[in-house]
C-alpha positions in Angstrom: 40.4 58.5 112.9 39.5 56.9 116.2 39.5 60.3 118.4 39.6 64.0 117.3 42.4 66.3 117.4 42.5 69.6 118.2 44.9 70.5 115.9 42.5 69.8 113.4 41.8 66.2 112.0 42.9 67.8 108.5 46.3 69.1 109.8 46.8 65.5 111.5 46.3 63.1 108.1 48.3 65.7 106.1 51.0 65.3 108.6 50.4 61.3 108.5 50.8 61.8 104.5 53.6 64.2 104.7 55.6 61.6 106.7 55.0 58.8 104.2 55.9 60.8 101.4 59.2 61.6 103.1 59.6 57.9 103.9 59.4 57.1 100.3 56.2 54.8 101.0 54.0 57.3 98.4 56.0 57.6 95.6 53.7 58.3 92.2 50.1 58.8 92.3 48.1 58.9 95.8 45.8 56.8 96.4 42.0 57.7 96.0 40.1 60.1 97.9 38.1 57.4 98.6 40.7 55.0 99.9 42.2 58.0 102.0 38.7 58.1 103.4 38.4 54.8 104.5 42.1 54.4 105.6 41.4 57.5 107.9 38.0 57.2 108.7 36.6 60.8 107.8 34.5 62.8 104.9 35.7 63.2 101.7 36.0 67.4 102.6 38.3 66.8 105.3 40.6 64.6 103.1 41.1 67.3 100.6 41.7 69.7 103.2 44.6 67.7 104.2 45.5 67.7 100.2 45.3 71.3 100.2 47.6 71.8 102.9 50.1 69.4 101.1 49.5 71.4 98.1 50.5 74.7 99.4 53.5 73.3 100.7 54.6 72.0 96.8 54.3 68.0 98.3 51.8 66.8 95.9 49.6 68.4 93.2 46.3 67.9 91.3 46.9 66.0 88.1 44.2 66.4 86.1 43.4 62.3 85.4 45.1 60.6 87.5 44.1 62.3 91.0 46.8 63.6 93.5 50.7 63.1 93.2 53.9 63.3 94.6 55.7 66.3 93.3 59.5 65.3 92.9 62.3 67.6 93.7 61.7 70.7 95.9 62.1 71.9 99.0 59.9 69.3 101.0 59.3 70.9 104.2 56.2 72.7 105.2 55.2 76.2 104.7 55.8 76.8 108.5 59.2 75.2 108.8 60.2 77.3 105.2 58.8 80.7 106.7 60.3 80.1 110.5 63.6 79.6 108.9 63.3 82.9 107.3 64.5 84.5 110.3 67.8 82.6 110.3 68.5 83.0 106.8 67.5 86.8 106.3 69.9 86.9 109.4 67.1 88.5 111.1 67.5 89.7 114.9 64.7 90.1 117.7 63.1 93.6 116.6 63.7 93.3 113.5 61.0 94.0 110.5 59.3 90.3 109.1 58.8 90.5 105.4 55.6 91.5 104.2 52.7 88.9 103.6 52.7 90.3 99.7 56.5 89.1 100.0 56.2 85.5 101.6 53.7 84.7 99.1 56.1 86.1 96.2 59.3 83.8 97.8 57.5 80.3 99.0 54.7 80.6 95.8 51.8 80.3 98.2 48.3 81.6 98.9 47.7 84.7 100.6 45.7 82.5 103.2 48.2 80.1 103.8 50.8 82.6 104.4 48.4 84.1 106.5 47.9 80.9 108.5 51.6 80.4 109.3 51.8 83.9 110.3 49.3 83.1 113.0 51.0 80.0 114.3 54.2 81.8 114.3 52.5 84.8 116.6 51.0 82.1 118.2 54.4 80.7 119.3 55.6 83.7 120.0 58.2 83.9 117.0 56.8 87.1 115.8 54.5 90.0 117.5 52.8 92.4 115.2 52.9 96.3 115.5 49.7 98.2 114.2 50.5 100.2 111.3 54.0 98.5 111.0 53.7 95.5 110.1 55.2 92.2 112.3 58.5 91.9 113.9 60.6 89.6 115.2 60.0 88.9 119.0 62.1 85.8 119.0 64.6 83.7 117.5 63.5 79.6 116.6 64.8 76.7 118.7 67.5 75.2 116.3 66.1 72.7 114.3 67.4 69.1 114.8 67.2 67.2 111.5 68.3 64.1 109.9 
C-alpha cells in the first residue's frame, strides 16, 4: 500500500477485494494471507481486518482448511449499502423511527459491532440522527443508487 488512507487501509483492500470478487477475478478459495500481504504491502492483522469486514458482509467465509472463500449466492453488497436501503424498502419517511440495532443484526445476520459501525457512518452522513431515550430516526432520505 504505497500511501495511507484515512479511511482506514483495512476498509480500502476490503474494498479492492470486494471489487474483484464482483468482477469474477476471485472465484474459489482466496489467496493466502500471506500473498494478500505482499500483494498489499501491510501486516498480516490488517489483512484479516479487511477479511473480517468481507465476512460480515456474507462475501467470503473462513473455511476451516482451505483459508478464506468466496461465498456463492447472496446478496453481495455491503452491510452499509443493505442497511441504507432499509429506508427505501421499509418505505420509511424523514422522522420516522430506524429499526432497532437488536433488529438489524436479526435481518442482515451480522454482529452487534458491525451494525453498530454502519449506524455511525450513516449518522455520519447524515441519513439518520439519534434521539436520547428514543432510539434513531430518519433525518434524510439516500441519493438514489445508480447501479449496473
Amino acid at each position: 500500500m504505497p500511501e495511507a488512507s484515512p479511511r482506514g487501509t483495512y476498509l480500502v483492500i476490503a474494498e479492492a477485494l470486494r471489487s474483484e470478487i464482483e468482477a469474477g477475478e476471485g472465484s474459489g478459495a482466496l489467496p493466502s494471507e500471506a500473498e494478500l500481504m505482499d500483494v498489499h504491502g501491510v501486516s498480516r492483522n490488517t489483512i484479516r481486518r479487511a477479511l473480517k469486514v468481507l465476512e460480515a458482509d456474507s462475501v467470503v467465509e473462513s473455511a476451516p482448511g482451505i483459508g478464506w472463500r468466496v461465498v456463492r449466492g447472496g446478496d453481495r453488497r455491503s452491510l452499509a449499502e443493505r442497511m441504507t436501503d432499509v429506508i427505501t424498502e421499509d418505505a420509511l419517511s424523514v422522522g420516522d423511527t430506524y429499526p432497532s440495532e437488536a433488529k438489524l443484526c436479526e435481518r442482515f445476520g451480522a454482529s452487534r459491532t458491525a451494525v453498530r459501525r454502519v449506524l455511525a457512518q450513516m449518522e455520519g452522513h447524515g441519513l439518520l440522527a439519534t434521539v436520547h431515550g428514543k432510539g434513531r430516526t430518519v433525518r434524510a432520505l439516500p441519493a438514489p443508487a445508480v447501479r449496473p
